[in-house]
C-alpha positions as CSV (number, residue, x, y, z in Angstrom):
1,X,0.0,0.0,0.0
2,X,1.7,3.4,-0.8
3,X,1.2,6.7,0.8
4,X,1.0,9.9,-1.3
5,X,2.2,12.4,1.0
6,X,3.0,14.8,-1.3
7,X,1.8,16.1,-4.8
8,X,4.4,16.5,-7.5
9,X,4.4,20.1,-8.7
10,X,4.7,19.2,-11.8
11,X,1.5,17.0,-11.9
12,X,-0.4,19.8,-10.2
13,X,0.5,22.0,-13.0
14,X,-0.3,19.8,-15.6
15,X,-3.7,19.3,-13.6
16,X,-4.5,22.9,-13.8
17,X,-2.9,23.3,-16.9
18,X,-6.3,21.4,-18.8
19,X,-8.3,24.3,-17.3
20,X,-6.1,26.9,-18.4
21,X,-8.9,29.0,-20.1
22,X,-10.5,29.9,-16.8
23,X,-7.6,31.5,-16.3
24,X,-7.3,33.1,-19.3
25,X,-11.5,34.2,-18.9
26,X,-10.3,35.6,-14.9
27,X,-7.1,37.8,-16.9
28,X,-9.6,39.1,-19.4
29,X,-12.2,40.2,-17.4
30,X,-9.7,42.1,-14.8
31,X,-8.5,43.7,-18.4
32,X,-11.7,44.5,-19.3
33,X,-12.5,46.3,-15.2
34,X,-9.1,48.1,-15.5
35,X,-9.8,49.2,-18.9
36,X,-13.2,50.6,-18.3
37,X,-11.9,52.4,-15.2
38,X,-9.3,54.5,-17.3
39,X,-12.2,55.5,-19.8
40,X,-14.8,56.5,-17.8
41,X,-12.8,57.2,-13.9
42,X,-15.5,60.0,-12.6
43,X,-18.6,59.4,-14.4
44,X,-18.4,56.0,-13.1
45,X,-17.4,55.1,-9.8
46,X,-20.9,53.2,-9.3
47,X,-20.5,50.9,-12.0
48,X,-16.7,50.4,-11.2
49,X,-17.7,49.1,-7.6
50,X,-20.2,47.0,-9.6
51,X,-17.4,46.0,-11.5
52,X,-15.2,45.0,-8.8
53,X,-17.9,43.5,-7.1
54,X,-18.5,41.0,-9.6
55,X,-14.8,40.6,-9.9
56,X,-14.5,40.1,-6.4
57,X,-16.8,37.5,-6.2
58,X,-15.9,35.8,-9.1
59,X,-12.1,35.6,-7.9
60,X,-13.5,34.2,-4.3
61,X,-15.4,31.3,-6.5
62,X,-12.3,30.8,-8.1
63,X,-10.1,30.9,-5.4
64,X,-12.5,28.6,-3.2
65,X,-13.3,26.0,-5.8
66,X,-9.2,26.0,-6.5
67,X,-8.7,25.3,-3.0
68,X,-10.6,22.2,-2.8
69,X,-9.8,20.9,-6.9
70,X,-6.2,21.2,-6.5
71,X,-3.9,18.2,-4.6
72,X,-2.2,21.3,-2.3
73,X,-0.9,20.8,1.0
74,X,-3.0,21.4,3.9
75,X,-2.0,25.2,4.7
76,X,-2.1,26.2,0.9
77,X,-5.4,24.8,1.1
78,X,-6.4,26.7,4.2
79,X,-4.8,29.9,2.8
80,X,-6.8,29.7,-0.3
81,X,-10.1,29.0,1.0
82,X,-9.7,32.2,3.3
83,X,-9.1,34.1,0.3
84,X,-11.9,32.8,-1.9
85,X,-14.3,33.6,1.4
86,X,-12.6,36.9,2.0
87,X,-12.7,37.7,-1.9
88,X,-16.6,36.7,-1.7
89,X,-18.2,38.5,1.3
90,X,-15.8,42.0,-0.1
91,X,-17.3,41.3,-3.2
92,X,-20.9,40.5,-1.8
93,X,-21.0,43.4,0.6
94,X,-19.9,45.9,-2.4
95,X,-22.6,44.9,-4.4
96,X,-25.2,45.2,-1.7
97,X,-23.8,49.0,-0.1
98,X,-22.6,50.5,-3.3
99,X,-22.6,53.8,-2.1
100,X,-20.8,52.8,1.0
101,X,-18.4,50.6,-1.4
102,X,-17.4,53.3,-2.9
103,X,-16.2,55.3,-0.4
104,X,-14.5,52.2,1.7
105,X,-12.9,51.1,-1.7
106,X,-9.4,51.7,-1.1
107,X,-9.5,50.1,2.8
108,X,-11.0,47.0,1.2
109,X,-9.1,46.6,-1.6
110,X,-6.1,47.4,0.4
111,X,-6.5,44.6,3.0
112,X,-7.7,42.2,0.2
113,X,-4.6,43.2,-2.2
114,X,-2.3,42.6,0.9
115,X,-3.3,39.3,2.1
116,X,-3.7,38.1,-1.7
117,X,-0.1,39.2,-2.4
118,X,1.6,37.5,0.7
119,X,-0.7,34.3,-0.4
120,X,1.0,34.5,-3.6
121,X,4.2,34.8,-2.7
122,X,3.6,31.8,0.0
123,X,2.3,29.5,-2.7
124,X,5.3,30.2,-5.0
125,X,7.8,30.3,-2.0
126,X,6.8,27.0,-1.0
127,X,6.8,25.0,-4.2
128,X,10.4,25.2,-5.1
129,X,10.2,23.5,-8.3
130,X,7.0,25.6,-9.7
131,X,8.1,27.3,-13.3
132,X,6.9,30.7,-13.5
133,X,8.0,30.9,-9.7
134,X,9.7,34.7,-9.9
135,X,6.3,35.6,-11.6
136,X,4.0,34.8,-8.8
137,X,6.6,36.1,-6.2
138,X,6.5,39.2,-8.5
139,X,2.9,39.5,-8.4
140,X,1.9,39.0,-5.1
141,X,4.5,42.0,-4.3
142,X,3.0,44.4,-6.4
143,X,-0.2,43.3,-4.9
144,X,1.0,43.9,-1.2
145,X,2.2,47.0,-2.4
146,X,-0.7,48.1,-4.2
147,X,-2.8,47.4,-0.8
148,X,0.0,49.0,1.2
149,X,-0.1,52.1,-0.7
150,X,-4.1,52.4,-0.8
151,X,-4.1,51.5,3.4
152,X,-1.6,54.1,4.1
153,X,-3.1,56.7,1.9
154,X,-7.3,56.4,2.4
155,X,-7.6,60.0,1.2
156,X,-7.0,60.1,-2.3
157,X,-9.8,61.2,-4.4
158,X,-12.0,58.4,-5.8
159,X,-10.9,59.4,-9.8
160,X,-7.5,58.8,-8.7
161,X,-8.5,55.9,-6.8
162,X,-10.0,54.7,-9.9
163,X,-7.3,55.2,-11.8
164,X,-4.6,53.4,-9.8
165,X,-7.1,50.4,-9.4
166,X,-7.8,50.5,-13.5
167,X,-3.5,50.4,-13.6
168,X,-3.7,47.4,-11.1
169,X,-6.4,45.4,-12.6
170,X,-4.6,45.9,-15.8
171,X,-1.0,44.9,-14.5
172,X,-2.9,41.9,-12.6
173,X,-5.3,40.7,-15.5
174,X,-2.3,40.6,-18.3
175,X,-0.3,39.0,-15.4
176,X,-3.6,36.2,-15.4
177,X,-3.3,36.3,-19.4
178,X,0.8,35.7,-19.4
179,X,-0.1,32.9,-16.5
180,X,-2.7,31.4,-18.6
181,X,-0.6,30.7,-21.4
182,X,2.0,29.2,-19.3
183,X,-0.2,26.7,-17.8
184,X,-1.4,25.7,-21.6
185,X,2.3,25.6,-22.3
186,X,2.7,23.4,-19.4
187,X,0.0,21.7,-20.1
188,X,1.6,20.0,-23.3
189,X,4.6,19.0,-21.7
């Protein structure tokens, strides 16, 4: 009788490599929010915490369902299903108190952004022989700084909140894109 104690990493990738276009759907839609945002900053800021709302929500789903598909060890597993709920209730309660959303955008994004970045760079950190490694890492710092920068600095006006979250989603949903064609790559190995 033999014990699987661990996962290979290279089996997980080529596990989540078959569902690389739900990747690629996640990086497009955060393209599509961040592009939005730039056109239409002011005129907007009700349908952008629609927008992230949805995105929100969708990224918990994602993140949840991810934690429970995926052969992870047990504190990945624990870390990403606390992000996917996390992800989920920000993104419910936006969609419910829009007006209030708005105006505690940058504090939730901020604590979201931060915990999502040090997640990232935990998952790559602990899976030494992940490719695309110094992208994750990468990624989850710019997230932790992104959320650093909109927690230390809650006063910013909303159009330039909206901008620097349309520059994030953009950096963040080509970074999903790049990822996603990776994992296909992957995939056919």
């Amino acid at each position: 009788m033999a014990l699987k104690t661990r996962a290979d990493p290279a089996d997980m990738l080529g596990h989540v490599g078959k569902h690389w276009g739900w990747a690629l759907f996640f990086g497009l839609v955060t393209v599509a929010a961040g592009i939005a945002t730039l056109v239409w900053p002011g005129k907007t800021l009700v349908v952008v915490a629609v927008i992230f709302g949805v995105q929100l929500i969708v990224t918990g789903i994602f993140r949840f369902v991810a934690a429970f598909a995926l052969d992870m060890s047990g504190g990945s597993r624990v870390l990403m299903a606390l992000l996917g709920a996390l992800s989920l209730i920000i993104g419910l309660y936006a969609l419910r108190h829009v007006l209030i959303s708005i105006l505690a955008l940058a504090l939730l994004l901020g604590i979201f952004w931060v915990i999502n970045g040090v997640t990232e760079v935990f998952t790559a950190l602990s899976h030494k022989e992940m490719d695309g490694r110094g992208w994750t890492v990468l990624m989850g710092c710019l997230s932790v700084a992104a959320g650093l920068i909109l927690l230390s600095y809650p006063g910013i006006s909303l159009v330039v909140l909206a901008t620097l979250v349309a520059v994030w989603l953009l950096i963040f949903g080509v970074g999903e894109i790049f990822l996603a064609f990776q994992l296909r790559r992957l995939r056919h190995r």
